[in-house]
N, CA, C and O atoms as a GROMACS GRO file, in nm:
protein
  520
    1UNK      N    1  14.315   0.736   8.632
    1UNK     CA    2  14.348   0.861   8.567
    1UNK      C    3  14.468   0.838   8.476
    1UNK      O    4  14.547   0.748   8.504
    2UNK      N    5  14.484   0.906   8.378
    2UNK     CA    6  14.604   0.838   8.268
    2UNK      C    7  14.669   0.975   8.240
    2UNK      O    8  14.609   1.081   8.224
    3UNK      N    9  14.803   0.953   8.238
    3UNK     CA   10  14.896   1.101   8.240
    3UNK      C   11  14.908   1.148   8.119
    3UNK      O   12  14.926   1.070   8.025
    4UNK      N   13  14.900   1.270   8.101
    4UNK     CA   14  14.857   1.352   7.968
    4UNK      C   15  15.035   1.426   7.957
    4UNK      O   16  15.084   1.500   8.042
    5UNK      N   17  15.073   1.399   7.885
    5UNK     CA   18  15.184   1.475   7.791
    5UNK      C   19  15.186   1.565   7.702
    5UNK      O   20  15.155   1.531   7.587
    6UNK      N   21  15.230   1.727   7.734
    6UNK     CA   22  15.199   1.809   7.612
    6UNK      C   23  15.334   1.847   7.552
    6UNK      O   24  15.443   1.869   7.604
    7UNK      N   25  15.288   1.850   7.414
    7UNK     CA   26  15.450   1.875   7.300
    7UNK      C   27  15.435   2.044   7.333
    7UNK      O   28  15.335   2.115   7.346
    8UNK      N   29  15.560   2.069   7.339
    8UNK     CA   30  15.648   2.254   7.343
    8UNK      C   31  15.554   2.276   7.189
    8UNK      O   32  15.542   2.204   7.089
    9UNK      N   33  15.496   2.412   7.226
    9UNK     CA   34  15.461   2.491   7.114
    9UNK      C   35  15.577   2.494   6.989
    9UNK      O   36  15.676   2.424   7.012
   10UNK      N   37  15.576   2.542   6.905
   10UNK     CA   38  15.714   2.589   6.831
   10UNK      C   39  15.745   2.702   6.854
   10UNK      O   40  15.670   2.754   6.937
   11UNK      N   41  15.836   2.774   6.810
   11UNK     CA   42  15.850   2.925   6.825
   11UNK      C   43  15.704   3.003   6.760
   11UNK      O   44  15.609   2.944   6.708
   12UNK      N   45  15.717   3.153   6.782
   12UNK     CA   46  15.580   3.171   6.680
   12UNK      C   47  15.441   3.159   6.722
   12UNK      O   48  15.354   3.246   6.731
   13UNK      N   49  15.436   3.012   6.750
   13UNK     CA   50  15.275   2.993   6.750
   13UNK      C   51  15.239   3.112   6.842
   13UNK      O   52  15.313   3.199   6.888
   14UNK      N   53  15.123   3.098   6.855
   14UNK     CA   54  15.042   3.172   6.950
   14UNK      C   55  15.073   3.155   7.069
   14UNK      O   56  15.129   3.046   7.083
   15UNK      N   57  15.061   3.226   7.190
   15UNK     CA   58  15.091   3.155   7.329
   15UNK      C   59  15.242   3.100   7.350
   15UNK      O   60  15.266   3.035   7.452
   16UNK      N   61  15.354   3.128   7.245
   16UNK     CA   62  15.472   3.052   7.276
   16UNK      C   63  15.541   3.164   7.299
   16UNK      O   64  15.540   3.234   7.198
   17UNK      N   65  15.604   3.214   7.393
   17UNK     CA   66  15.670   3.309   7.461
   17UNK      C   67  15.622   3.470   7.423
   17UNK      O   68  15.689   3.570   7.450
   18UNK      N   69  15.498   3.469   7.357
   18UNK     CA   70  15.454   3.573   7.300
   18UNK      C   71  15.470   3.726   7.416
   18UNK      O   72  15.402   3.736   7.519
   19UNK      N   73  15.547   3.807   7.380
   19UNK     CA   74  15.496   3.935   7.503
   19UNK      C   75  15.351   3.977   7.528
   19UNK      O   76  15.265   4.006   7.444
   20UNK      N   77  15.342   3.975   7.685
   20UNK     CA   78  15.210   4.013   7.725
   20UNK      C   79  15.147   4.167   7.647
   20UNK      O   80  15.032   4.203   7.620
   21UNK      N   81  15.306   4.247   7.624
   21UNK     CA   82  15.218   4.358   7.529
   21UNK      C   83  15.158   4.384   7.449
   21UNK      O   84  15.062   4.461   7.444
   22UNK      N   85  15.245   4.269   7.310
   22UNK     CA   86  15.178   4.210   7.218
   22UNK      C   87  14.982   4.135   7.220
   22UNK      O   88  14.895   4.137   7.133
   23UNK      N   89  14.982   4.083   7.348
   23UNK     CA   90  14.917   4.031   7.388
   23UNK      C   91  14.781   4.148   7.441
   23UNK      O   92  14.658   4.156   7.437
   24UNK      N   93  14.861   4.200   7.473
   24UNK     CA   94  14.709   4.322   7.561
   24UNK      C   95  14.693   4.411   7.402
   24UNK      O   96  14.578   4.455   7.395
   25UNK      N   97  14.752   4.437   7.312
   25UNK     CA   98  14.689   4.530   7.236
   25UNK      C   99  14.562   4.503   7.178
   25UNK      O  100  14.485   4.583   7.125
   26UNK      N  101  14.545   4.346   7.198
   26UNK     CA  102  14.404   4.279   7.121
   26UNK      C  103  14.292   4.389   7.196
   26UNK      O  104  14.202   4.442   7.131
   27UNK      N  105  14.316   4.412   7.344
   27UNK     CA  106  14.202   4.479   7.414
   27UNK      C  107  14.209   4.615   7.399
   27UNK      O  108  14.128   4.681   7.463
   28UNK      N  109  14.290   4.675   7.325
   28UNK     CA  110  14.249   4.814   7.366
   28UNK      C  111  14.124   4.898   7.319
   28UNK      O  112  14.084   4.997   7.381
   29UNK      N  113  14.072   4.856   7.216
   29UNK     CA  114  13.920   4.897   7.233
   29UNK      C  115  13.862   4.859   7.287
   29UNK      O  116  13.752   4.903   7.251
   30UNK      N  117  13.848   4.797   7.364
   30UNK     CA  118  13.738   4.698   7.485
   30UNK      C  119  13.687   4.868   7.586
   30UNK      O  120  13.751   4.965   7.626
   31UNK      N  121  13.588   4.842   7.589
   31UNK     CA  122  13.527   4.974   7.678
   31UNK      C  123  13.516   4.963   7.796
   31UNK      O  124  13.479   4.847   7.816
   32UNK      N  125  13.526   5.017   7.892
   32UNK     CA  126  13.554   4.992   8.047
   32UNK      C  127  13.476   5.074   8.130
   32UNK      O  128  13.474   5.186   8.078
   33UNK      N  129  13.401   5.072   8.248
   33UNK     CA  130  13.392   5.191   8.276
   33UNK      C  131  13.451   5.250   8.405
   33UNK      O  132  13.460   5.167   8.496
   34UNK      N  133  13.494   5.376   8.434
   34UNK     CA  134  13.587   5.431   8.540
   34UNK      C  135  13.519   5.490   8.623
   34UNK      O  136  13.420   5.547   8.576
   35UNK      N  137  13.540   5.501   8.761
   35UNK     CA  138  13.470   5.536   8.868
   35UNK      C  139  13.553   5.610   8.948
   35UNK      O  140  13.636   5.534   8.998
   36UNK      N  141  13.569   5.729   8.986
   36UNK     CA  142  13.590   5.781   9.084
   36UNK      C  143  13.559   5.760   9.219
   36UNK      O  144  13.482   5.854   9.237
   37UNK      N  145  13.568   5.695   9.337
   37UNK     CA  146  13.495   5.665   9.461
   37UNK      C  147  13.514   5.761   9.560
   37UNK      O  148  13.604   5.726   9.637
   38UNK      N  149  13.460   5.879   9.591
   38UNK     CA  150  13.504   5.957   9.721
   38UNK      C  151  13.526   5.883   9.866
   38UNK      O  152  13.616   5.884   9.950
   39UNK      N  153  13.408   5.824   9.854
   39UNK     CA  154  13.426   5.778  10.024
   39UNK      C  155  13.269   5.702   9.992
   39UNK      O  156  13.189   5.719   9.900
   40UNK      N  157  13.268   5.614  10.110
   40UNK     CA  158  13.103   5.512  10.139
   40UNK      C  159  13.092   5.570  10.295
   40UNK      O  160  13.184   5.615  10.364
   41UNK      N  161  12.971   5.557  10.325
   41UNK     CA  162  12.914   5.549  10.443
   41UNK      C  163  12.793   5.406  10.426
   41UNK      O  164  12.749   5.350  10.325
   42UNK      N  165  12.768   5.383  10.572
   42UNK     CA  166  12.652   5.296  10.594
   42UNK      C  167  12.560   5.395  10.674
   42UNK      O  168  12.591   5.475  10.762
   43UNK      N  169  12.421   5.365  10.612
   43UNK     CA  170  12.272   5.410  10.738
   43UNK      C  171  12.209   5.325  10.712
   43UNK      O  172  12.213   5.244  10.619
   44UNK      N  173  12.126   5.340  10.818
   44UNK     CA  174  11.996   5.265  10.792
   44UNK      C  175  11.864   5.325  10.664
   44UNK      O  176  11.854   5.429  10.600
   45UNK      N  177  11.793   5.220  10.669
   45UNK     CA  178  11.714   5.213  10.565
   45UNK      C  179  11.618   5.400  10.598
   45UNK      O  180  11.619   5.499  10.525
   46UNK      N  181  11.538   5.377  10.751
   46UNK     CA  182  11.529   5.513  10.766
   46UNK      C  183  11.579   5.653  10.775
   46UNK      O  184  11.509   5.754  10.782
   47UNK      N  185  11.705   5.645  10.773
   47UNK     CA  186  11.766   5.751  10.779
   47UNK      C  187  11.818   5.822  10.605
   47UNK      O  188  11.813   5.940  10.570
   48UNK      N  189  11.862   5.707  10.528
   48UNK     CA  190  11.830   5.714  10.391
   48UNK      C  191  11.692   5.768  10.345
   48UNK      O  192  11.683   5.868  10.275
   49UNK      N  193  11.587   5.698  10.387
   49UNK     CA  194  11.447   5.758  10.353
   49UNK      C  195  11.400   5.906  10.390
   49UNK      O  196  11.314   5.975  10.336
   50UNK      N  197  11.475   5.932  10.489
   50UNK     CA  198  11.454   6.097  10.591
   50UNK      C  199  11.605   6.181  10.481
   50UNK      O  200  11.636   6.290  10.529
   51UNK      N  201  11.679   6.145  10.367
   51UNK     CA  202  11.740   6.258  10.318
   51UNK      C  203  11.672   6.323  10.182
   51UNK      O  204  11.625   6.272  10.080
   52UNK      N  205  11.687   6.459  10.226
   52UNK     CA  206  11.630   6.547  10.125
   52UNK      C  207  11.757   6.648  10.079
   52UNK      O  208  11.879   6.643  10.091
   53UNK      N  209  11.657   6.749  10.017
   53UNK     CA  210  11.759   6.807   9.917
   53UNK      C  211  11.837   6.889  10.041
   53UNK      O  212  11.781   6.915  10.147
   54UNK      N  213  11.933   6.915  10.020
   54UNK     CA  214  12.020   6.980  10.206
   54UNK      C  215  12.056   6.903  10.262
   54UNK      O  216  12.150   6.950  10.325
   55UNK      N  217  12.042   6.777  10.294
   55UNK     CA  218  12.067   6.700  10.362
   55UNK      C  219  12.272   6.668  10.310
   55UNK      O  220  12.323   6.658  10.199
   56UNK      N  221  12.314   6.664  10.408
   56UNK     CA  222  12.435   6.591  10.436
   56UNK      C  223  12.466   6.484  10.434
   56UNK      O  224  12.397   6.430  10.521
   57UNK      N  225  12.554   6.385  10.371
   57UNK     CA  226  12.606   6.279  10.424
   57UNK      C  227  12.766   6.268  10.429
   57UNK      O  228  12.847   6.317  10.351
   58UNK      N  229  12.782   6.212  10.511
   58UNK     CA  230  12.930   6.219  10.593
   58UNK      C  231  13.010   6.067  10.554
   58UNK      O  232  12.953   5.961  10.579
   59UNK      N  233  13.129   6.068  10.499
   59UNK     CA  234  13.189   5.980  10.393
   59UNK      C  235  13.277   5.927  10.494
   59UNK      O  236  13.301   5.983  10.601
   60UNK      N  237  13.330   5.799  10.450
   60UNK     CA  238  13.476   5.807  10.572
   60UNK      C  239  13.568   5.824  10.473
   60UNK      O  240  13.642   5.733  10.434
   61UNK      N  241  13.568   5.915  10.437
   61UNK     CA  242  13.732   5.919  10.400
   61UNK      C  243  13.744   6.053  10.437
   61UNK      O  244  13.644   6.116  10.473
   62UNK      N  245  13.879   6.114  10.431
   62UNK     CA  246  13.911   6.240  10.502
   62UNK      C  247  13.925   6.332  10.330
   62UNK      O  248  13.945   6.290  10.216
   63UNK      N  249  13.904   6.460  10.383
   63UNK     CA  250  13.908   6.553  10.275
   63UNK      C  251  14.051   6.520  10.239
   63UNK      O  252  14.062   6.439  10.147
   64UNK      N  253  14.150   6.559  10.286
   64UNK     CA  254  14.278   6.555  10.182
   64UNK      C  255  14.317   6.429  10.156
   64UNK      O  256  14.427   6.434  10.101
   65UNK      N  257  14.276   6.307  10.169
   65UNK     CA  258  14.321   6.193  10.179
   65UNK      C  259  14.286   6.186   9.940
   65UNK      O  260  14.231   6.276   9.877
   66UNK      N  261  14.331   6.086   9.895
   66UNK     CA  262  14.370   6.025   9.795
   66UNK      C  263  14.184   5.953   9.775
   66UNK      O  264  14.116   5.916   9.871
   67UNK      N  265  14.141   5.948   9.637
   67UNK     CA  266  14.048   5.900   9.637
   67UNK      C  267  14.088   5.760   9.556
   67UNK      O  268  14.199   5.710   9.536
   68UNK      N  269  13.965   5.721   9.522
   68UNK     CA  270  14.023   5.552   9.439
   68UNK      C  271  13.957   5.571   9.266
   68UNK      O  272  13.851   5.613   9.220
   69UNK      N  273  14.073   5.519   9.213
   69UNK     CA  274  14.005   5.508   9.049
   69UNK      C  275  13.962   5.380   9.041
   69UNK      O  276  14.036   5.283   9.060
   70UNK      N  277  13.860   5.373   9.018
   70UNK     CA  278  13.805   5.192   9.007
   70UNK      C  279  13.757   5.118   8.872
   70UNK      O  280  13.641   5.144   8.840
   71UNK      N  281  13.816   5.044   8.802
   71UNK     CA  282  13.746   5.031   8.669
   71UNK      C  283  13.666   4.865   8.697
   71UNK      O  284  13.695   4.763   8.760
   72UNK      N  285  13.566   4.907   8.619
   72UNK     CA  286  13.494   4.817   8.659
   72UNK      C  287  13.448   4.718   8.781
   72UNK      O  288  13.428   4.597   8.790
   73UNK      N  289  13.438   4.844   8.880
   73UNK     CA  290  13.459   4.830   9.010
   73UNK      C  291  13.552   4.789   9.116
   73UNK      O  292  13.535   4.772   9.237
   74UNK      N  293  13.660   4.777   9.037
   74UNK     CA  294  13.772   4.710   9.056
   74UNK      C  295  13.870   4.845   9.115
   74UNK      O  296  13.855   4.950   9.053
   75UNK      N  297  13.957   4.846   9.217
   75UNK     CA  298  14.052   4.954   9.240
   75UNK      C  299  14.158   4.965   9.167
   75UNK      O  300  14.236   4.874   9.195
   76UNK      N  301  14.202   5.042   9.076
   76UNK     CA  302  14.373   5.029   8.978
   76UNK      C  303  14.464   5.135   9.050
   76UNK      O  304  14.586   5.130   9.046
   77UNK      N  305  14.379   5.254   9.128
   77UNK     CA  306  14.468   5.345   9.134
   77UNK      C  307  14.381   5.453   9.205
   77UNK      O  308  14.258   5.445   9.210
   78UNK      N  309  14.457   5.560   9.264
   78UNK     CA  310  14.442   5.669   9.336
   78UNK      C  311  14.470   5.816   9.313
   78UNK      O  312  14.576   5.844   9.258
   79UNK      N  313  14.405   5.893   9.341
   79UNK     CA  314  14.463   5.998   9.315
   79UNK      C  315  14.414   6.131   9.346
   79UNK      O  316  14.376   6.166   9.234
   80UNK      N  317  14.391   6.216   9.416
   80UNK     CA  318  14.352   6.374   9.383
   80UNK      C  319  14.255   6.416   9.289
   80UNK      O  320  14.262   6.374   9.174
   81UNK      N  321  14.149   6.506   9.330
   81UNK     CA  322  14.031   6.558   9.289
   81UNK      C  323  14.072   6.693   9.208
   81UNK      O  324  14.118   6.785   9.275
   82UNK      N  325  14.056   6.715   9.039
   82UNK     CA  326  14.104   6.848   8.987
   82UNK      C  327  14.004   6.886   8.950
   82UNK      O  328  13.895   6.828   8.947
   83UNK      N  329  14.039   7.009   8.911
   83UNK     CA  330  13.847   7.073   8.793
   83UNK      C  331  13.964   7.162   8.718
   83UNK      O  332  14.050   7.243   8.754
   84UNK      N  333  13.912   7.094   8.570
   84UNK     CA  334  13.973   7.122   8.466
   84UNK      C  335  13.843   7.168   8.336
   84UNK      O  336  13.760   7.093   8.285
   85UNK      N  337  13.869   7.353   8.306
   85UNK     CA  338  13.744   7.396   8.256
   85UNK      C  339  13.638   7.347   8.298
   85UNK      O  340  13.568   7.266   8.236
   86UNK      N  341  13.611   7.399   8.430
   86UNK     CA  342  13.474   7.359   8.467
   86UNK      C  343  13.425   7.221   8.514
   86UNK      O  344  13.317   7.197   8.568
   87UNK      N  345  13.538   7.123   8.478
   87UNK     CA  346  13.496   6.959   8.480
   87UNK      C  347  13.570   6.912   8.602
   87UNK      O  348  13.646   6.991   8.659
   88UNK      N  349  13.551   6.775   8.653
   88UNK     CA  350  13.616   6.696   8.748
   88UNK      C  351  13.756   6.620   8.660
   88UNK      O  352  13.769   6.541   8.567
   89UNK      N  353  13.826   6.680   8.732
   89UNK     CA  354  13.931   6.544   8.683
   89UNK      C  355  14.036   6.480   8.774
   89UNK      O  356  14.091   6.544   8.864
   90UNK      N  357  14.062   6.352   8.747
   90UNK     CA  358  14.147   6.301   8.825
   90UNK      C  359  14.316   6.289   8.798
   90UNK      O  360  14.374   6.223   8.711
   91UNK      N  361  14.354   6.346   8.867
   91UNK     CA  362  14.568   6.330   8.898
   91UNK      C  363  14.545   6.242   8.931
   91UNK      O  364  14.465   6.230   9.023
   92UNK      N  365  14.616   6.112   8.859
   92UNK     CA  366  14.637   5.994   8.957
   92UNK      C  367  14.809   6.017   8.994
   92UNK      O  368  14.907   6.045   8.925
   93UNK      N  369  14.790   5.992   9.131
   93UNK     CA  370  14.930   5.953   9.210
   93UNK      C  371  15.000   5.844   9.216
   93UNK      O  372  15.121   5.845   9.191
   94UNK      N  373  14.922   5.716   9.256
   94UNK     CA  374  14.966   5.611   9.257
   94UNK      C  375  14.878   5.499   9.152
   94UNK      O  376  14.782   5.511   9.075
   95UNK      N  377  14.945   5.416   9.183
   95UNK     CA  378  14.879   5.303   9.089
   95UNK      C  379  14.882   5.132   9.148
   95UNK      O  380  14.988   5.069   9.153
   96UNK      N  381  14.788   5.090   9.178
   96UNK     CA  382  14.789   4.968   9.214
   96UNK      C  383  14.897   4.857   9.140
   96UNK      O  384  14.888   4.810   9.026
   97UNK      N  385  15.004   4.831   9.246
   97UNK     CA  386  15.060   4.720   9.187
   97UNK      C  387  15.177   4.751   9.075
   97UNK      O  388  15.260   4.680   9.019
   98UNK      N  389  15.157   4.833   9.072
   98UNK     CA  390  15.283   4.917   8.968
   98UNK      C  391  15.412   5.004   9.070
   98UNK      O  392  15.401   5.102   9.145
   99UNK      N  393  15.501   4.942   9.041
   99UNK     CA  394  15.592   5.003   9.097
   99UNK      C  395  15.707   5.099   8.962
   99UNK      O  396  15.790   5.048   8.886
  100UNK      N  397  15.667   5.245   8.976
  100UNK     CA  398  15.748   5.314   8.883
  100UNK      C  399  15.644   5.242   8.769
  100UNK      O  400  15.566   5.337   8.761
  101UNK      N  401  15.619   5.196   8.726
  101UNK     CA  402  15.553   5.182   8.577
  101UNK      C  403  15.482   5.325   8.486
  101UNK      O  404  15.514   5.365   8.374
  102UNK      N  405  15.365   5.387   8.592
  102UNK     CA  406  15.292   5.452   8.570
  102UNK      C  407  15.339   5.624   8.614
  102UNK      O  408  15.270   5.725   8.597
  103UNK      N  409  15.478   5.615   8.672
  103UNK     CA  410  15.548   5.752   8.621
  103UNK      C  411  15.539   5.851   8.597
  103UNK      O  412  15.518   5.964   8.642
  104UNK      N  413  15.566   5.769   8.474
  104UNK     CA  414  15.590   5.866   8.295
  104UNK      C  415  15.393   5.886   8.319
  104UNK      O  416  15.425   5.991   8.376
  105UNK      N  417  15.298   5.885   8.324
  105UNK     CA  418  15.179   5.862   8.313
  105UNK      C  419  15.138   5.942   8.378
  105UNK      O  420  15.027   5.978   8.338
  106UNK      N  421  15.182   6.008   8.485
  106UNK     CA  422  15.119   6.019   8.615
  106UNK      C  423  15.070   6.172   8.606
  106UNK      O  424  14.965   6.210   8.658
  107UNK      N  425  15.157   6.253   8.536
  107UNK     CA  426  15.106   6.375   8.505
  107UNK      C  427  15.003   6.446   8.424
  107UNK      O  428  14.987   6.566   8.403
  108UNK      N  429  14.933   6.335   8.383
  108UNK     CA  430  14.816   6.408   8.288
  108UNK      C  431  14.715   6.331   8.381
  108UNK      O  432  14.715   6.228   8.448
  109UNK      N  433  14.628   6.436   8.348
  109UNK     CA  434  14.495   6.384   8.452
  109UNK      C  435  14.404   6.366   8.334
  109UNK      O  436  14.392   6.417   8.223
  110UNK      N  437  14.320   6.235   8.431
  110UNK     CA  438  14.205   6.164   8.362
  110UNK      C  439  14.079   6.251   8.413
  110UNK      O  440  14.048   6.248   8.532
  111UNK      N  441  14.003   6.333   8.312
  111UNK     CA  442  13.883   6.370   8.364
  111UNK      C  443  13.721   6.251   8.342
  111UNK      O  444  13.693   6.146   8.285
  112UNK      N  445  13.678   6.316   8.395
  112UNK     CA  446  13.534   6.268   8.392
  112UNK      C  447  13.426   6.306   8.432
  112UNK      O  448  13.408   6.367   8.538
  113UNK      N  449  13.334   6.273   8.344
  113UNK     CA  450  13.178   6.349   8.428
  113UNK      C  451  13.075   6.227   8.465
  113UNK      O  452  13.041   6.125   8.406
  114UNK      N  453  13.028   6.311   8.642
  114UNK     CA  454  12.951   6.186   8.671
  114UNK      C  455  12.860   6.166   8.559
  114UNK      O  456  12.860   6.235   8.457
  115UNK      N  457  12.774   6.057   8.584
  115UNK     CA  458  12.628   6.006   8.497
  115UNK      C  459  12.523   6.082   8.588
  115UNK      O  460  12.539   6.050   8.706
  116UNK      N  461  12.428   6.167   8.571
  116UNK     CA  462  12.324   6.233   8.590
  116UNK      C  463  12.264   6.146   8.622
  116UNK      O  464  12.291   6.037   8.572
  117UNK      N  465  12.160   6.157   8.715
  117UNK     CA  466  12.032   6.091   8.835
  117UNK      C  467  11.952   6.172   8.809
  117UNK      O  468  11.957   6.280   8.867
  118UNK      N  469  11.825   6.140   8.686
  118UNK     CA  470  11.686   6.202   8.718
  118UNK      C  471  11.622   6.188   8.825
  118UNK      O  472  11.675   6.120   8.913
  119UNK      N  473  11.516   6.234   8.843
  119UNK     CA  474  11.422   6.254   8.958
  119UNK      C  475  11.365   6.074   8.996
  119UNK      O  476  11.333   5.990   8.912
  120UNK      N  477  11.368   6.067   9.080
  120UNK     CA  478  11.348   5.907   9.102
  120UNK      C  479  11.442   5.806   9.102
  120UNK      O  480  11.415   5.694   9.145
  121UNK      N  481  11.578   5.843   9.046
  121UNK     CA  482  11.681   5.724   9.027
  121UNK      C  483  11.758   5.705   9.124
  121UNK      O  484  11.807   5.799   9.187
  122UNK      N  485  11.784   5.564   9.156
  122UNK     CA  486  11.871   5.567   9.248
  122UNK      C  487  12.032   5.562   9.203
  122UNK      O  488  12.048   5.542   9.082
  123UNK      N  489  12.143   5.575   9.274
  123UNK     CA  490  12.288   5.576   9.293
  123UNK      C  491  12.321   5.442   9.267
  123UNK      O  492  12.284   5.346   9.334
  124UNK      N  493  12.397   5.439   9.160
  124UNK     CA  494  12.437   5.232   9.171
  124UNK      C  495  12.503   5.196   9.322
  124UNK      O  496  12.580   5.253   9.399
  125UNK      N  497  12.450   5.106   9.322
  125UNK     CA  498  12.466   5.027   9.523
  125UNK      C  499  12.626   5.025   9.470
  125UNK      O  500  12.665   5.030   9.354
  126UNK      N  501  12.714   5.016   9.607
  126UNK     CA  502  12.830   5.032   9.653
  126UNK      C  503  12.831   4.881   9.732
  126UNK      O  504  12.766   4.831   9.823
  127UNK      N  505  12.938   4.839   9.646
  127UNK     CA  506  12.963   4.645   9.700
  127UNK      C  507  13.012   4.675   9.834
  127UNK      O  508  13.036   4.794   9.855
  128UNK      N  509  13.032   4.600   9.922
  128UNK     CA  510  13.060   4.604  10.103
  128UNK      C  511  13.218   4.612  10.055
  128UNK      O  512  13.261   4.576   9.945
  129UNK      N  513  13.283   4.659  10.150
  129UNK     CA  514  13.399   4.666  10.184
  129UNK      C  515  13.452   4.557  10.195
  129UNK      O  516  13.375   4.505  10.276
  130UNK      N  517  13.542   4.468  10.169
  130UNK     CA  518  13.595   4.353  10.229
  130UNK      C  519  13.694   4.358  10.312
  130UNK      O  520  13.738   4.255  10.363
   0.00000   0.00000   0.00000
């Protein structure tokens, strides 16, 4: 194996002490998509097949508890269920991994509307818990 030596960028270039902010604005049109998660349950295959319209299903998460904002299935953050004119929207409270960052942020709520399920469609599957 033969040892590889790399020369210091110069100032400037690309990648040479550049701020990550500088750096993230390349993405801000990048489209994402956001998920609200109430809660998962597990059943079996028959008991799924036996729900109809009335039917119940029972979540584990608790009613007042914090739900999850997930982008791209991914968890960023939490927060409280609003209805704003008629719509769902989310207060986020906290924020993954941000300490104080998201603040100043925290008071405007992100709404959203689910995606509609015609007759026959199923619910996108829910990855296992790890």
């Amino acid at each position: 194996m033969t040892d590889v030596e790399f020369t210091p960028l110069p100032d400037g270039a690309p990648g040479a002490g550049a701020s990550s902010e500088t750096d993230l604005t390349r993405l801000t049109d990048v489209t994402v998509e956001l998920t609200v998660e109430v809660g998962r349950t597990r059943m079996s295959l028959g008991e799924t097949m036996s729900l109809g319209q009335g039917s119940v299903v029972t979540l584990d998460r608790l009613a007042d508890k914090p739900v999850d904002l997930l982008v791209n299935g991914r968890p960023i953050a939490r927060g409280e269920v609003v209805v704003i004119d008629e719509q769902f929207g989310l207060r986020i409270t906290e924020v993954n991994g941000a300490e104080g960052v998201a603040a100043a942020r925290s008071a405007a709520p992100v709404t959203f509307e689910p995606a509609a399920l015609g007759a026959g469609d199923a619910p996108p599957a829910l990855p296992d818990a790890a």
